[in-house]
C-alpha positions as CSV (number, residue, x, y, z in Angstrom):
1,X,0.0,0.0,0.0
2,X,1.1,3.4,-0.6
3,X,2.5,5.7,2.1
4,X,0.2,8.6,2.7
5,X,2.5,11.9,2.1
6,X,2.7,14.5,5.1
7,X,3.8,17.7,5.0
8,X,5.0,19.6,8.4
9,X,5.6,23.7,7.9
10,X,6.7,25.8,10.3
11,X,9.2,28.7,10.6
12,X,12.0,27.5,12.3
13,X,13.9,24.5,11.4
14,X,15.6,24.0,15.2
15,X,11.7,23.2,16.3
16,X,11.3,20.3,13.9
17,X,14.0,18.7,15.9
18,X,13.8,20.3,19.8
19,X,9.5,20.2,19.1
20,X,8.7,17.8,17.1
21,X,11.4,15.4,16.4
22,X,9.5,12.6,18.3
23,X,6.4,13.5,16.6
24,X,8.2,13.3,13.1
25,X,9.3,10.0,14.7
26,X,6.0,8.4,15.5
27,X,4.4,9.4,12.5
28,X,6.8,7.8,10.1
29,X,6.4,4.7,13.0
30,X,2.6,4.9,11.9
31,X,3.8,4.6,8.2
32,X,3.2,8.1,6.9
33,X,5.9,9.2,4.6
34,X,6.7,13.0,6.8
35,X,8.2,15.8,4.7
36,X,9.2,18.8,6.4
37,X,9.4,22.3,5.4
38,X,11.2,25.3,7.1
39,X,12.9,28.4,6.1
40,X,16.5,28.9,6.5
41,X,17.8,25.0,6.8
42,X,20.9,24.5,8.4
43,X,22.9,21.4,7.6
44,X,22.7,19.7,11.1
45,X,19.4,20.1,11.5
46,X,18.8,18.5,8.0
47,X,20.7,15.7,8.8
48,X,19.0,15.1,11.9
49,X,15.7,15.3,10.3
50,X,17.2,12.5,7.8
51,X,18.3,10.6,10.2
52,X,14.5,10.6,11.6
53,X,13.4,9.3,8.4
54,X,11.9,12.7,6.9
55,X,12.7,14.6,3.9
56,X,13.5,18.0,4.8
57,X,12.4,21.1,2.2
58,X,13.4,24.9,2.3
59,X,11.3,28.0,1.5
60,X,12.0,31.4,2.1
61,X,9.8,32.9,4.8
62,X,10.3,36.8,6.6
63,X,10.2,37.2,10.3
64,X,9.5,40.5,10.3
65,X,5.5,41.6,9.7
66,X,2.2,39.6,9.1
67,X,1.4,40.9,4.8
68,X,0.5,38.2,2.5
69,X,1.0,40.1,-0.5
70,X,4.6,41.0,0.7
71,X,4.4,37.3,1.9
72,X,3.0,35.3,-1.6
73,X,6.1,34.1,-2.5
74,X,5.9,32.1,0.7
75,X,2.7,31.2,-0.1
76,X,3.3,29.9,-3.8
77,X,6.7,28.3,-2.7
78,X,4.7,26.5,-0.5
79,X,2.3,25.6,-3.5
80,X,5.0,24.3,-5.3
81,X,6.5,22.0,-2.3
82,X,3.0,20.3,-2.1
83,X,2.6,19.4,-5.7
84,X,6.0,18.1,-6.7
85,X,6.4,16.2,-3.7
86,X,2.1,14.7,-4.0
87,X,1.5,15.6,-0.5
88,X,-1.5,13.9,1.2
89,X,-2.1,16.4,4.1
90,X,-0.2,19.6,5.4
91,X,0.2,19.8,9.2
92,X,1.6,23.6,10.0
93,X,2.1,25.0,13.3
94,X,3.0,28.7,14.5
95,X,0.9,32.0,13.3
96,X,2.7,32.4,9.5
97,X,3.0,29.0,8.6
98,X,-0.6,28.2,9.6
99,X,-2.2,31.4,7.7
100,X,0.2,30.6,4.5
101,X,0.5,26.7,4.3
102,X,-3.4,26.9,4.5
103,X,-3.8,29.3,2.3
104,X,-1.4,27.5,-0.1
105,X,-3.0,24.2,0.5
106,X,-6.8,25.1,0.3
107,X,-5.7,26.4,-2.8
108,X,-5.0,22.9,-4.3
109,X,-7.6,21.2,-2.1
110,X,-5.0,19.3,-0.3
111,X,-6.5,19.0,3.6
112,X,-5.2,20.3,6.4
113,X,-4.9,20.4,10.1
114,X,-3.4,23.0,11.9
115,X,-1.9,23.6,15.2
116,X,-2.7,26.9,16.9
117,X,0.5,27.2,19.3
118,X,-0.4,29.9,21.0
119,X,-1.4,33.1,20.4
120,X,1.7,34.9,21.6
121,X,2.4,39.4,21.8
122,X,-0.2,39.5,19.0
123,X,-3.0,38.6,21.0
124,X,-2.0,40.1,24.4
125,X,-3.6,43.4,23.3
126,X,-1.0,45.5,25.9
127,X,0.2,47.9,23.7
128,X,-1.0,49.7,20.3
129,X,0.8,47.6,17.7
130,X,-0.9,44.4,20.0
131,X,-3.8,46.0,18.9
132,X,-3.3,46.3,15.3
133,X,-1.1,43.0,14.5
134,X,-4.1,41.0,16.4
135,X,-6.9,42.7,13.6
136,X,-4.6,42.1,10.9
137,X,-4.1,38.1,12.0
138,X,-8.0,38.2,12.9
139,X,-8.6,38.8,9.3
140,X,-5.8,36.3,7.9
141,X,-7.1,33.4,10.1
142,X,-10.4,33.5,8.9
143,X,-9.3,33.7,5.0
144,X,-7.2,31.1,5.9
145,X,-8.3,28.4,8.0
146,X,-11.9,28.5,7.5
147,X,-11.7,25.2,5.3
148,X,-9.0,23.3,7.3
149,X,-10.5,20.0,8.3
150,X,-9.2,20.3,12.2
151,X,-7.7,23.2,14.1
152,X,-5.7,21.7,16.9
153,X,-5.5,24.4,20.2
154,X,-2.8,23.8,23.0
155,X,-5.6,25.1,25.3
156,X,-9.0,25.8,25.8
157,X,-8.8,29.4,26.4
158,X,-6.8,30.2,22.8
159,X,-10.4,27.6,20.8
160,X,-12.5,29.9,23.0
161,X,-11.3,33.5,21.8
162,X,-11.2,32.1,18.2
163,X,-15.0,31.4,18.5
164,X,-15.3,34.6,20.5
165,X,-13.9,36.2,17.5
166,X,-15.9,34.2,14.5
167,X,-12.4,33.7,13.3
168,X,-14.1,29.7,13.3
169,X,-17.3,28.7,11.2
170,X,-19.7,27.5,14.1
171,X,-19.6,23.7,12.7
172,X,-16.0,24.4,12.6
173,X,-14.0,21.2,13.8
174,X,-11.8,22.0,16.8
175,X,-10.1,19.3,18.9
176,X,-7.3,19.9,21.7
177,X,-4.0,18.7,23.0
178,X,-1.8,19.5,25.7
179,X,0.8,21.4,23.9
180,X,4.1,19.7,22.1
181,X,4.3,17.0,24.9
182,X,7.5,16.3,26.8
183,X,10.1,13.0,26.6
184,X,10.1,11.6,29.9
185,X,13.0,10.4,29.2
186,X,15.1,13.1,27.7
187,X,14.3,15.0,30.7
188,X,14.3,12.2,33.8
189,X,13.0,12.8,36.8
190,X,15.9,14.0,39.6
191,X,15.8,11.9,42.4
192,X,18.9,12.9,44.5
193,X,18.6,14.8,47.3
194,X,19.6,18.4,47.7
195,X,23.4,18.3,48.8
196,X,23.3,22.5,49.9
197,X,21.2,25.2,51.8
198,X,20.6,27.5,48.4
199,X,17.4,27.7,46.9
200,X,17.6,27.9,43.7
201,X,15.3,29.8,41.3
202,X,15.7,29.5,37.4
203,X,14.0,31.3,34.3
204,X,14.7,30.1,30.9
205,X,12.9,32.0,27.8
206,X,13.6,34.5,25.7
207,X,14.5,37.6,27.4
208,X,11.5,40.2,26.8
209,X,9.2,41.6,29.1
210,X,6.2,39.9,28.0
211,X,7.9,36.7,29.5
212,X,8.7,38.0,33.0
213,X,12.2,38.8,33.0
214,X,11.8,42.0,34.2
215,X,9.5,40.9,37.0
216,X,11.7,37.6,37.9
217,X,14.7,40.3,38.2
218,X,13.0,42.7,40.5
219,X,12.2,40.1,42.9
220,X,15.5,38.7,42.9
221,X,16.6,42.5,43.8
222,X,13.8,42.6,46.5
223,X,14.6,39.0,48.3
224,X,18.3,39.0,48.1
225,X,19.2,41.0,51.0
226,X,16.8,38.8,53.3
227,X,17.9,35.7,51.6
228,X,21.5,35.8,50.5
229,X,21.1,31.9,50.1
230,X,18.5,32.5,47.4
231,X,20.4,32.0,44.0
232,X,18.4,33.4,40.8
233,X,19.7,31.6,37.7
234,X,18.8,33.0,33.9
235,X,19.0,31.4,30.6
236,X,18.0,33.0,27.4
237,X,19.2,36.1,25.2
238,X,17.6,39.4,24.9
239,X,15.5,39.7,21.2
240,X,16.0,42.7,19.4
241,X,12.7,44.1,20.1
242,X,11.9,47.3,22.6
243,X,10.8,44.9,24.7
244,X,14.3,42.9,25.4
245,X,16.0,43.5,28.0
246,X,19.5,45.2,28.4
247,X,22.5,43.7,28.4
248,X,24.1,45.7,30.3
249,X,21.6,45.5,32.8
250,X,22.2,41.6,33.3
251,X,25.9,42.4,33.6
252,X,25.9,44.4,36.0
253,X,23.5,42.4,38.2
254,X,25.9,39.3,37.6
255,X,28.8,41.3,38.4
256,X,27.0,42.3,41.6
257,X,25.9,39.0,42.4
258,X,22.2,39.5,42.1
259,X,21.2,37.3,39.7
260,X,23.4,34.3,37.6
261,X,23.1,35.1,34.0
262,X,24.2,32.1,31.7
263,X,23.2,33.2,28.4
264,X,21.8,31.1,25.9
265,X,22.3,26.9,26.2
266,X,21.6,24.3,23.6
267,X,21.1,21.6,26.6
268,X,19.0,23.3,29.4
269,X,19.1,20.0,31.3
270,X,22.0,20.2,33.3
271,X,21.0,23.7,34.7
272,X,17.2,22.4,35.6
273,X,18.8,19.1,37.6
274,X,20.4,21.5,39.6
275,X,18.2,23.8,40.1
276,X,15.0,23.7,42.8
277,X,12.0,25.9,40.9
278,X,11.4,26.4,38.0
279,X,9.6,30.5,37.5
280,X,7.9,31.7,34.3
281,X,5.9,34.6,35.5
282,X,5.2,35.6,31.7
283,X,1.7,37.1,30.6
284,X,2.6,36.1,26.7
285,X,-0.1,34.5,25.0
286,X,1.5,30.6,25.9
287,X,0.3,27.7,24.4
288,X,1.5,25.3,26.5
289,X,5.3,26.7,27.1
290,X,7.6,23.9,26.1
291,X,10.2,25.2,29.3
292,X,7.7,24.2,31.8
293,X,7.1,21.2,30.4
294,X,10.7,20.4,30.7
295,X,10.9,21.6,34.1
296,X,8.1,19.4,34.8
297,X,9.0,16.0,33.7
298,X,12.4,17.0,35.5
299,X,10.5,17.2,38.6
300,X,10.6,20.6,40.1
301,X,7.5,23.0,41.5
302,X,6.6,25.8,38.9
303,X,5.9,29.6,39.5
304,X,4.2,30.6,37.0
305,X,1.0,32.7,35.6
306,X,-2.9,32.4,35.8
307,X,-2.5,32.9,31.8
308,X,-3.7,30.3,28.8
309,X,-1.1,28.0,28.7
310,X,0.5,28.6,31.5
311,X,-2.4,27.6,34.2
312,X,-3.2,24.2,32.5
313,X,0.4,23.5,33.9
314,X,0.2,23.9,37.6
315,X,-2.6,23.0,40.5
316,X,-1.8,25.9,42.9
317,X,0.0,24.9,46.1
318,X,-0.2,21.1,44.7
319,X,2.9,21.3,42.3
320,X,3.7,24.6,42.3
321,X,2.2,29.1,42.7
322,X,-0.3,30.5,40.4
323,X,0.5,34.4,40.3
324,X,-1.7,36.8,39.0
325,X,-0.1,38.4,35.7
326,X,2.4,41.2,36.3
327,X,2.1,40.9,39.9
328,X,5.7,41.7,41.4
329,X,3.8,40.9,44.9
330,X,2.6,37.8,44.6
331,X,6.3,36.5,42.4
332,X,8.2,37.5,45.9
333,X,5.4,35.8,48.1
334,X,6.1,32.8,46.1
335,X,9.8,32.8,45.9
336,X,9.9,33.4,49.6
337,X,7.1,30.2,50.5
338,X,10.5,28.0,48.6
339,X,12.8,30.0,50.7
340,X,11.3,29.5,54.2
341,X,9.7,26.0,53.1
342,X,12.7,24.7,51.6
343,X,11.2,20.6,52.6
344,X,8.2,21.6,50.4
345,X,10.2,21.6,46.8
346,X,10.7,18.2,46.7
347,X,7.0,17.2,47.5
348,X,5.9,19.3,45.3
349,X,8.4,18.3,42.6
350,X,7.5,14.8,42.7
351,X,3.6,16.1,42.1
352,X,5.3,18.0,39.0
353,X,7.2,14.5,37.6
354,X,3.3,12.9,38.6
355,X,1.3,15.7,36.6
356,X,4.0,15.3,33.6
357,X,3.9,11.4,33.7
358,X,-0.7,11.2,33.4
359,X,-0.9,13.9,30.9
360,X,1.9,15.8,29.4
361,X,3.9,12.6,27.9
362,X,5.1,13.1,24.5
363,X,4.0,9.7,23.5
364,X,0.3,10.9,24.8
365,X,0.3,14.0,22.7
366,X,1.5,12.3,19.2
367,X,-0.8,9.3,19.6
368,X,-4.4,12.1,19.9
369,X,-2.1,14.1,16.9
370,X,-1.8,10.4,14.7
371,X,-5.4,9.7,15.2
372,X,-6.4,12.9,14.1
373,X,-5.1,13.0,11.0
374,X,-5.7,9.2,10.3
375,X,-9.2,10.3,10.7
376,X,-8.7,13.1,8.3
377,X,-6.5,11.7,5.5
């Protein structure tokens, strides 16, 4: 029997393999033939996705702005992918790639099923350009995804302001899963016990405001002097966007001891097993954040926001603080229940490992994902 051909866009290569190299794995397991299409290939990652089994493609794709008529030779690029390689079904994830790979796809009446991934600065609506960018997308989802057999949220919140919106038909199919899943075993649980008095605190993401980095900063300025055996780690780089953060900023509070800045990391591991709790006090449109997840199946309590994405990931004062969104107050009061409950991070890690283990497993996530699109292709 023929292999069905699938096509998986997005727009950047690195999260074929970090995101959805098991997915790519399983599928190809399930005996779909899995094409991949990114912008900007490098060679290791196109040997990795080889070495998967896929065929990995390149079109050219800007970061910068949300125009499809700037954008349509994206759009036809991606056209021409799907017809000389007979694709079955296109599976994109991430705002561009969903509006364009539909747009191309519905074109040629290929089906498709989309993954919504969260709805990111767009959709926060907390400054002006929010605004604007989130009218514009408005309008390019519902060109665009209108005739997709299945949109696929990473939470229910994100389904609920699409219908909210009429950027859905109201016999629109919708289904849901709990974001890109985690390898339990890539990320293990810890087990050993802590060997010194620190508390440790660690934020890994991208270094903007809408993530928290300004709020986990302040609080590590504000507990530091009571709690010199507080440690506040950082991984991540600033964006170049007004939003980012200074560098010389995070110098200077690593040259005064304030905070431990480690810059960007290609294996986060290391820095989580050593680390106690994991903080994300973001109020970005999540859709399940991927660093959690991690931090999760490693075993350690979350800090983290009552947000989509982010509260799906954490049953307050069970495995970890809910804080309300931009709320320096509640971050410290949460930072210093860990410092004067040191006992509790373990407890409450193992309910982390536990909550990863019944519903965030990789394997979980890809089987709902492989029976979606059996249904559909």
């Amino acid at each position: 029997m023929t292999k069905k051909r699938i096509l998986i866009v997005c727009s950047s290569d690195r999260s074929l393999v970090r995101f959805r190299g098991d997915f790519i794995s399983d599928l190809i397991k399930a005996n779909y033939d899995v094409f991949t299409a990114a912008p900007n290939l490098t060679p290791p990652v196109v040997e990795k996705l080889k070495s998967f089994g896929a065929t990995p493609l390149s079109y050219e794709l800007s970061r910068a702005g949300l125009n499809p008529i700037g954008d349509l030779r994206s759009i036809q690029q991606l056209k021409k992918l799907m017809l000389e390689n007979n694709i079955d079904l296109v599976f994109p994830y991430t705002i561009k790639p969903v509006i364009y790979a539909s747009m191309a796809a519905n074109s040629l009446n290929i089906p498709v099923i989309s993954l919504i991934t969260g709805l990111g600065f767009t959709f926060t609506g907390i400054s002006k350009k929010a605004k604007i960018l989130q009218k514009v997308s408005e309008f390019l989802y519902k060109r665009s995804i209108r005739k997709n057999k299945i949109i696929v949220f990473q939470n229910r919140d994100d389904e609920k302001l699409f219908r909210e919106l009429n950027i859905l038909l109201p016999q629109q199919k919708t289904d849901i899963v709990d974001g890109s899943g985690i390898n339990l075993e890539k990320f293990p649980h810890r087990i050993n016990e802590k060997t010194t008095e620190n508390v440790i605190f660690i934020f890994v993401a991208r270094l903007i405001m809408e993530k928290g980095i300004n709020l986990f900063i302040n609080a590590a300025e504000a507990i530091k002097s009571e709690f010199p055996n507080a440690e506040f780690h950082i991984l991540g780089a600033p964006d170049k966007t007004p939003s980012a953060i200074k560098m010389e900023r995070l110098n200077q509070l690593h040259e005064e001891n304030i905070i431990v800045y480690h810059g960007i990391q290609n294996d986060v591991t290391p820095f989580l097993q050593q680390s106690d709790v994991f903080v994300l006090p973001t109020y970005y449109r999540e859709g399940i954040p991927r660093s959690i997840l991690e931090a999760l199946s490693i075993g350690m309590p979350i800090i983290t926001t009552d947000t989509p994405g982010c509260r799906e990931t954490v049953e307050n004062n069970e495995n970890g603080k809910i804080l309300r969104p931009q709320s320096l107050e509640d971050l410290i009061d949460a930072m210093r229940f860990f410092l004067e409950n040191p006992k509790n991070i373990k407890e409450m890690g193992n309910q982390s490992r536990k909550y990863a283990e019944e519903r965030f497993d990789v394997k979980l996530i890809n089987k709902k994902l492989i029976n979606l699109i059996d249904q559909e292709i």
